[in-house]
C-alpha positions in Angstrom: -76.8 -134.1 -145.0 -78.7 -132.1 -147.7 -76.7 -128.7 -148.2 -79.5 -125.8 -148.0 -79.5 -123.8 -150.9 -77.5 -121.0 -150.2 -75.0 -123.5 -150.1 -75.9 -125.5 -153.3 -75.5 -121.9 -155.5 -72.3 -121.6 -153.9 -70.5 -125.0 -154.6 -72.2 -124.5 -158.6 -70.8 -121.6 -158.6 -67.0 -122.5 -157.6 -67.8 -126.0 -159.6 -68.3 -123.1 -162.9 -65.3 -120.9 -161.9 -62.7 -124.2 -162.0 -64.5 -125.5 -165.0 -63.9 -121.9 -166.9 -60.9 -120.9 -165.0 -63.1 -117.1 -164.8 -64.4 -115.3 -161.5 -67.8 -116.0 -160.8 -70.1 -113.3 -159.9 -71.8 -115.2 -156.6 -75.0 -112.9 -155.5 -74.3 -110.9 -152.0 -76.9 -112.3 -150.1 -76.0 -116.3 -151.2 -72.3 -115.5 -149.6 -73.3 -113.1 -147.0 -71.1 -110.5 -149.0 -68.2 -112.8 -148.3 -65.1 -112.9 -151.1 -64.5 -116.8 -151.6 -60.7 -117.5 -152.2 -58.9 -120.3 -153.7 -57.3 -122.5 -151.3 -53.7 -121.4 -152.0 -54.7 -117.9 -150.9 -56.4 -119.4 -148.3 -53.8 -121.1 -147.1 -51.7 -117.9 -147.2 -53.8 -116.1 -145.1 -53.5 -119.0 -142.6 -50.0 -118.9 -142.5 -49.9 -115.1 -141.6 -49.4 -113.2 -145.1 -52.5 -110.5 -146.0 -52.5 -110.5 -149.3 -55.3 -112.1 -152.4 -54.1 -111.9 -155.6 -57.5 -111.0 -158.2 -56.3 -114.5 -159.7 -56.9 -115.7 -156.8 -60.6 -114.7 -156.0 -63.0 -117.4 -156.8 -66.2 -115.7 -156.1 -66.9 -111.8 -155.3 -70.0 -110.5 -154.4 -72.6 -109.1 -156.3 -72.0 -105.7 -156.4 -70.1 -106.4 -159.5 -72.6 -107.6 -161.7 -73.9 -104.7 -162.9 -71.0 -103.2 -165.2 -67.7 -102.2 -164.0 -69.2 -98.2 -163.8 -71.4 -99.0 -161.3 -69.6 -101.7 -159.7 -67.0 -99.5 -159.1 -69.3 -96.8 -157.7 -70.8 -99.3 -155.3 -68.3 -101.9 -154.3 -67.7 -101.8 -150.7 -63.5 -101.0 -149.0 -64.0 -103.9 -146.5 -65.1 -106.9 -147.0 -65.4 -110.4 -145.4 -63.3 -113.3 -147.4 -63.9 -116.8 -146.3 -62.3 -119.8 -148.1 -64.4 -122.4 -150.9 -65.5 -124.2 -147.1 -67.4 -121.4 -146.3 -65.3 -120.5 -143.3 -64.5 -116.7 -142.2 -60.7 -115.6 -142.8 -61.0 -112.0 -141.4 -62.0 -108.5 -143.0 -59.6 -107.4 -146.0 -59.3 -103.8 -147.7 -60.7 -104.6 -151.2 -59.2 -102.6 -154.1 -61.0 -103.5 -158.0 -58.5 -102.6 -160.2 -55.4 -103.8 -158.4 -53.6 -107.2 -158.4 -53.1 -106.9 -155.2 -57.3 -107.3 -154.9 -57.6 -107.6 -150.9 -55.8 -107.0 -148.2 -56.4 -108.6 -144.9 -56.8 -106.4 -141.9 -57.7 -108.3 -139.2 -58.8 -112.3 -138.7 -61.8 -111.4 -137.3 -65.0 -110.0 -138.5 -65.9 -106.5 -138.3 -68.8 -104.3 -137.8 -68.9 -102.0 -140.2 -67.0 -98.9 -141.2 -67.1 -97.2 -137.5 -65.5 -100.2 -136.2 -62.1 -100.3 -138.9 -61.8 -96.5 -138.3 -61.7 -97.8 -134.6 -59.5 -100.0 -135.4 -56.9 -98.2 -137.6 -57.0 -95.2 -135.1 -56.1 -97.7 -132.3 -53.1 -99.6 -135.0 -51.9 -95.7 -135.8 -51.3 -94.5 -132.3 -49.7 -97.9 -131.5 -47.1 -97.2 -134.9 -46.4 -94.0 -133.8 -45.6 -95.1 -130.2 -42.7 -98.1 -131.7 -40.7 -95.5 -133.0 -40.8 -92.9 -129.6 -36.7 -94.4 -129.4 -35.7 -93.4 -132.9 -37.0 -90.0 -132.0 -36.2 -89.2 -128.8 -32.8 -88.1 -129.4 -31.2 -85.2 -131.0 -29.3 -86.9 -133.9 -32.2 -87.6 -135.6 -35.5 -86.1 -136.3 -36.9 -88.2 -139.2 -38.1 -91.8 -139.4 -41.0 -93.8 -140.8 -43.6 -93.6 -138.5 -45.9 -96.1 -140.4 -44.6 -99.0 -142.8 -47.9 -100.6 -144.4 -48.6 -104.2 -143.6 -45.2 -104.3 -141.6 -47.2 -102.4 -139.0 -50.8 -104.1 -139.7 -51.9 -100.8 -141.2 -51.8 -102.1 -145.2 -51.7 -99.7 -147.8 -50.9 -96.7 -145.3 -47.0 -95.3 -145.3 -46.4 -92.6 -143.1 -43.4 -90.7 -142.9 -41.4 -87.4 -140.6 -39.2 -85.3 -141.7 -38.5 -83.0 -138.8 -42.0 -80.8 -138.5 -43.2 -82.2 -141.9 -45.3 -85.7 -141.9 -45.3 -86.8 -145.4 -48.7 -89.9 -145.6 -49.3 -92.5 -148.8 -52.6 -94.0 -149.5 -51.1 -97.0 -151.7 -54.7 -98.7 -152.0 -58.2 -97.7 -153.7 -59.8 -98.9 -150.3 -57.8 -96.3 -148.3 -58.9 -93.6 -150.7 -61.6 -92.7 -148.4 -62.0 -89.1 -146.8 -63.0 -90.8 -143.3 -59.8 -92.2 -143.2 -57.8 -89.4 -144.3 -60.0 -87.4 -141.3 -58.6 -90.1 -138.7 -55.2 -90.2 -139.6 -54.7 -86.6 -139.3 -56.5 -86.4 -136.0 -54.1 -89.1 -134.7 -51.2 -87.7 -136.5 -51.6 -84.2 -134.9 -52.4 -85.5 -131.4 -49.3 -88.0 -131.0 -46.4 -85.4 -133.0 -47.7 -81.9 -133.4 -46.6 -81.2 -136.9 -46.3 -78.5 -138.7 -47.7 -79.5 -141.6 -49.4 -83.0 -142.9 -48.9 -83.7 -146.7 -50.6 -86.7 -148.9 -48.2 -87.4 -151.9 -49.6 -90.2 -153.6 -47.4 -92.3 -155.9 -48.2 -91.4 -159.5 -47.8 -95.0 -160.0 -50.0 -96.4 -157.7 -52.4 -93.6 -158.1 -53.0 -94.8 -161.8 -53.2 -98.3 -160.9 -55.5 -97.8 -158.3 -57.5 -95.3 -159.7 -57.0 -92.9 -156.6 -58.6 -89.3 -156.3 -56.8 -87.4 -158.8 -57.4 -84.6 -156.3 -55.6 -86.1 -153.5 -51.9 -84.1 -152.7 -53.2 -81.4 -154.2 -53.6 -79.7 -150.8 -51.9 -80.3 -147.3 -54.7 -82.0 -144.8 -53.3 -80.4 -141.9 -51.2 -76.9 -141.4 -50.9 -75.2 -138.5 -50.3 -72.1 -141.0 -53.0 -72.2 -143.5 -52.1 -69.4 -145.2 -48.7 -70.7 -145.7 -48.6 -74.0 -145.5 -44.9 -75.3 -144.5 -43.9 -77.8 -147.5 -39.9 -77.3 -146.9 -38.0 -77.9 -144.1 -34.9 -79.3 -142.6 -34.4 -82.5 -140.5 -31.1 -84.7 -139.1 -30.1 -88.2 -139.8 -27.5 -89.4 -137.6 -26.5 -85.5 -136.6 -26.2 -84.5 -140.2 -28.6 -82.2 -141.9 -31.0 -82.6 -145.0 -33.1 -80.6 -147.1 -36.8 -81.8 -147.4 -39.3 -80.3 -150.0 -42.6 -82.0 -149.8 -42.9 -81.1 -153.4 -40.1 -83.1 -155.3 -38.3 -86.5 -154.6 -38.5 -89.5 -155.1 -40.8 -91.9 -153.0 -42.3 -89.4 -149.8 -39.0 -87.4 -151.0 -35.8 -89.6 -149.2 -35.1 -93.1 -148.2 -35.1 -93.0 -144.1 -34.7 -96.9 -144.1 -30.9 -96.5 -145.3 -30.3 -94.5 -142.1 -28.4 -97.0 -140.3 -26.7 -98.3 -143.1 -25.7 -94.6 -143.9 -24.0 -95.0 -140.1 -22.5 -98.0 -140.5 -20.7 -97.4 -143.9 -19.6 -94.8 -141.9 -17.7 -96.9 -139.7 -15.8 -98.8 -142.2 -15.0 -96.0 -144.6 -11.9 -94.7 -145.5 -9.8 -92.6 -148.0 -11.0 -91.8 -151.0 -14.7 -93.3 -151.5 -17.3 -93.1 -154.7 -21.2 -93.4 -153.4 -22.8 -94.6 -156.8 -26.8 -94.1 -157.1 -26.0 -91.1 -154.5 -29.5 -89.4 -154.7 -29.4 -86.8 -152.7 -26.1 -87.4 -150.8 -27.6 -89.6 -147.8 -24.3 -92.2 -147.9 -21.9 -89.8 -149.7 -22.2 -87.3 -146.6 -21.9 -89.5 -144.0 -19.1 -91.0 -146.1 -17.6 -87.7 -145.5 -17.0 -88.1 -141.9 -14.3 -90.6 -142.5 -13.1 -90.0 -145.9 -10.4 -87.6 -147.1 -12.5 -87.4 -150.4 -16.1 -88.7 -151.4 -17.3 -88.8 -155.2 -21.3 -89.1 -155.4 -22.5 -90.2 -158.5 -26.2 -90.0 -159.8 -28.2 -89.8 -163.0 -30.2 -87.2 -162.0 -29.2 -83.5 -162.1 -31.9 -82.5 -159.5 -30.8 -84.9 -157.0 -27.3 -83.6 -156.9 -28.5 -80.3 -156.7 -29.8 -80.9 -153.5 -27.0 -82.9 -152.7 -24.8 -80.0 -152.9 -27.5 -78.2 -150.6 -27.2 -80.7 -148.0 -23.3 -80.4 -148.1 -23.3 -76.7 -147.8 -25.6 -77.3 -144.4 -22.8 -79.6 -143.1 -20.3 -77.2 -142.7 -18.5 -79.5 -140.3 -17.3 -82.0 -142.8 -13.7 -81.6 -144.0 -13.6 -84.2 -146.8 -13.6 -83.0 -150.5 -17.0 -83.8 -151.4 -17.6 -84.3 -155.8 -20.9 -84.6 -157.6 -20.8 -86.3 -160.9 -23.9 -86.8 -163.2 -23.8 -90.0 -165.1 -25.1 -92.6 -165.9 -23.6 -95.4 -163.4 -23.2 -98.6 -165.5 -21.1 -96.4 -168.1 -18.9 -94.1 -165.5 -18.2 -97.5 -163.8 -17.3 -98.8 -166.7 -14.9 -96.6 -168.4 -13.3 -95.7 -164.9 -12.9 -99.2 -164.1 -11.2 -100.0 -167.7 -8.7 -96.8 -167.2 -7.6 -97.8 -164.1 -9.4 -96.1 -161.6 -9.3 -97.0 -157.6 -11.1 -96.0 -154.8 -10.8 -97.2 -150.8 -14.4 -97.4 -150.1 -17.2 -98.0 -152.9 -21.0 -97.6 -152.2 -23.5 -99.1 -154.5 -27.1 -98.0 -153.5 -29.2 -98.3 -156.9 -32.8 -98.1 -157.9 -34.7 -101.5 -157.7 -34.1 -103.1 -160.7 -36.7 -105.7 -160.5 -40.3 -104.5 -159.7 -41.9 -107.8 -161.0 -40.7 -111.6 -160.6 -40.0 -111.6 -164.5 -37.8 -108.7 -164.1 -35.0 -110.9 -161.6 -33.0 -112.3 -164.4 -32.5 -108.9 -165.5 -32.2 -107.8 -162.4 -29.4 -110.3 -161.6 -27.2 -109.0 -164.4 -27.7 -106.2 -163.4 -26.4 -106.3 -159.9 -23.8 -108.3 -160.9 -22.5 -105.7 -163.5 -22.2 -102.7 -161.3 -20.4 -105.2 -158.7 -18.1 -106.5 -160.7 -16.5 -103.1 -162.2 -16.8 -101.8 -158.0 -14.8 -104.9 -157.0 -12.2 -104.5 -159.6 -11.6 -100.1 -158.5 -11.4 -101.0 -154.8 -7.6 -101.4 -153.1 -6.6 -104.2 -151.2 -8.1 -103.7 -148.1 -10.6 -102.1 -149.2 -14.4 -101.7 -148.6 -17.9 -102.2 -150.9 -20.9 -101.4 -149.3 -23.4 -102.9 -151.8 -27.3 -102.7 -151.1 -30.6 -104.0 -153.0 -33.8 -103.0 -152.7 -35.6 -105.1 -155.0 -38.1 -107.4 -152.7 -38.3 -109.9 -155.7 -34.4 -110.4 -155.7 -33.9 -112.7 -152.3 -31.1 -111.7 -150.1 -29.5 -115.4 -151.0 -29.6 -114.6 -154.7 -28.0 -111.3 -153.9 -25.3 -112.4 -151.4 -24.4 -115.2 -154.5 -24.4 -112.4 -157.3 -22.1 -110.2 -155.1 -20.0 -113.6 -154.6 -19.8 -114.3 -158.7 -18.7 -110.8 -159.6 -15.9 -111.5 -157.2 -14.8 -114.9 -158.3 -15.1 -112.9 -161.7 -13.0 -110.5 -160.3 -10.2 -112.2 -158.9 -11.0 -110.8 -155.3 -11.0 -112.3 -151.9 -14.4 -111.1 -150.2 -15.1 -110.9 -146.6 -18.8 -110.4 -145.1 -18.4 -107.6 -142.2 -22.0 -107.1 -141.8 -25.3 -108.4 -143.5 -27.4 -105.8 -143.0 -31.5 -104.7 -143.8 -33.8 -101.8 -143.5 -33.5 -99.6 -140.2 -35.6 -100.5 -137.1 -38.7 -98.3 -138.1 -39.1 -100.3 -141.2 -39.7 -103.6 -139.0 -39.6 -107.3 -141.1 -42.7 -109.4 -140.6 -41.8 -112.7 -140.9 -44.7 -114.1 -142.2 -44.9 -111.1 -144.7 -41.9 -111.4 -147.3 -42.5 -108.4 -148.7 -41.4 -106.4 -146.2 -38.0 -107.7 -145.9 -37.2 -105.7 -149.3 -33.7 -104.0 -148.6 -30.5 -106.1 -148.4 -26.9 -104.4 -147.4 -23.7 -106.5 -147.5 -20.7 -104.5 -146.0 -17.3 -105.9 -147.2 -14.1 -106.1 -147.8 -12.3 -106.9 -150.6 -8.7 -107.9 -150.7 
């Protein structure tokens, strides 16, 4: 059968984009203002990830053609992506300047820009709903109430901390002052905040080229003439200091939460809490411990480390802040002969690209080697990742060489991952990012 002509341009087009190995600008109204894929993305998509990498865009359409200004200006946030066949693969989110070029919504088509507000009001409500458990009891008042594609809302992270909701808009297609209208409506229906606060990543905000404007005011406060930006909330019964303002991330890691309990459990005597932050394992540490050493690089974070201790009056443990640097402290302590009954290791992702794991690696196995050999027979390391690009199989075997290293006998207690409101999809890797093996050493 002759192809018509619509379809003639098209397979010219991909024939050009193999043969030069560039993206071919394929007019809008030749693809129906479809994005063609490769067939590896394609296939991707299939198998239930959502994400196209720009390398892996074959043909975009035509709104790009005339300069990146005004292709910029005029490039549509959702748009259809169908494979080199011709046939539809759903609606992504479509960023121009990230990798991460597009971002599949839903499978199906849709209508326009009424229908994905529809749509991500309808995914928001259901988010919120998940994690009624989490909050529904008095030890704790702060969870992630959205987790990106985890929760078939990519891009958007939402997070509460007690009457603050903290929201990220981690793509250029989300940048979008409809959306930010829905969300807050939703938000303030369902919880009733106080105050809702966009804190874009600086990070992401360059990459994506976000509003340089956004964060710079709250989108919701009940007080508008003075906004509430600092507050308390409870993890586990224990009490934090938030300050929508400073922090790292939305301002504290909520997906350590139930790790933070069940170190807890396992702790005892004298225990160091290396990477401490802002004293999430140190404190609950403290609960079991006779005397807890939190370690961190950063003088701020112990600052309001010592802030939370002072609003946990309850705890009898001697509680230490030490700023170093962790891979030297551990190393001189562990070459004078330092020893401890309980060791946490909770650092920083060390790989934030694929090239970065071998690094990485070293890395990991550096700061558990010199933990292994300070621990006491009988001892327990608590020893967490949260680089997604570092597997939890490489991890568990760079925990297990630093101990043949070491000369210690290792048991696995618990293999643990991020708490419940940060769900794992498994078709969706990525969100599967934070590994915790509990053990002990003999």
């Amino acid at each position: 059968m002759k192809l018509d002509e619509s379809k003639q341009r098209r397979k010219a087009g991909i024939s050009a984009a193999k043969a030069t190995g560039a993206q071919t600008r394929v007019p809008a109204e030749s693809e129906n203002g479809a994005v063609v894929i490769a067939r590896r993305a394609a296939d991707r998509l299939r198998a239930g990830h959502v994400w196209v990498y720009r390398s892996d865009i074959v043909a975009i359409p035509s709104f790009e053609t005339e300069g990146e200004e005004s292709s910029t200006a005029s490039a549509p946030h959702l748009l259809p992506v169908s494979d080199q066949r011709g046939d539809l693969l759903g609606t992504a989110l479509y960023s121009p300047f990230s990798e991460i070029a597009l971002r599949l919504v839903t499978t199906e088509p849709l209508a326009g820009q009424a229908a994905w507000l529809d749509l991500l009001a309808t995914r928001l409500r259901a988010a919120v709903a998940r994690r009624t458990n989490i909050l529904a009891g008095e030890e704790t008042n702060a969870c992630r109430l959205v987790f990106s594609e985890a929760d078939a809302l990519p891009g958007l992270v939402v997070d509460k901390y007690g009457e603050l909701v903290i929201l990220q808009l981690l793509s250029k297609a989300l940048d979008d002052e409809a959306v930010r209208i829905v969300v807050t409506q939703i938000l303030r229906e369902t919880l009733r905040p106080a105050t809702i606060v966009e804190r874009p990543d600086p990070r992401i905000r360059e990459l994506e080229q976000i509003d340089p404007e956004a964060g710079r005011f709250p989108l919701f406060a009940a007080n508008s003439e003075e906004p509430l930006l600092q507050t308390a909330f409870k993890l586990n019964g224990l009490n934090f200091h938030y300050d929508a303002s400073s922090g790292q991330k939305t301002g504290a890691f909520l997906d350590q939460r139930e790790n933070y309990a069940a170190a807890a459990r396992y702790a005892h005597g004298e225990a160091l809490d290396v990477c401490c932050y802002q004293g999430g394992f140190a404190l609950h540490l403290a609960r079991a411990c006779s005397r807890v050493t939190g370690v961190d690089v950063s003088r701020a974070a112990l600052e309001v480390a010592e802030r939370n201790l002072t609003a946990n009056s309850g705890l009898t443990a001697q509680v230490d802040w030490v700023e170093a640097d962790a891979f030297d402290l551990l190393r001189d302590w562990s070459e004078s002969g330092a020893a401890y009954d309980t060791i946490v290791l909770d650092p920083p992702a060390f790989a934030k690209s694929k090239r970065a794991v071998e690094g990485a690696l070293r890395g990991y196995k550096e700061l558990n080697l010199r933990a292994l050999k300070m621990l006491r027979p009988g001892g327990v390391l608590v020893t967490c990742s949260c680089s997604h690009h570092v597997s939890g199989a490489d991890f568990q075997a760079i925990v297990a060489a630093a101990a043949g290293d070491a000369g210690r006998r290792v048991r696995l207690l618990e293999r643990r991952g991020a708490a419940a409101d940060h769900p794992v999809v498994l078709t969706i890797p990525e969100t599967e990012y934070l590994k915790c093996l509990v053990c002990q050493v003999d």
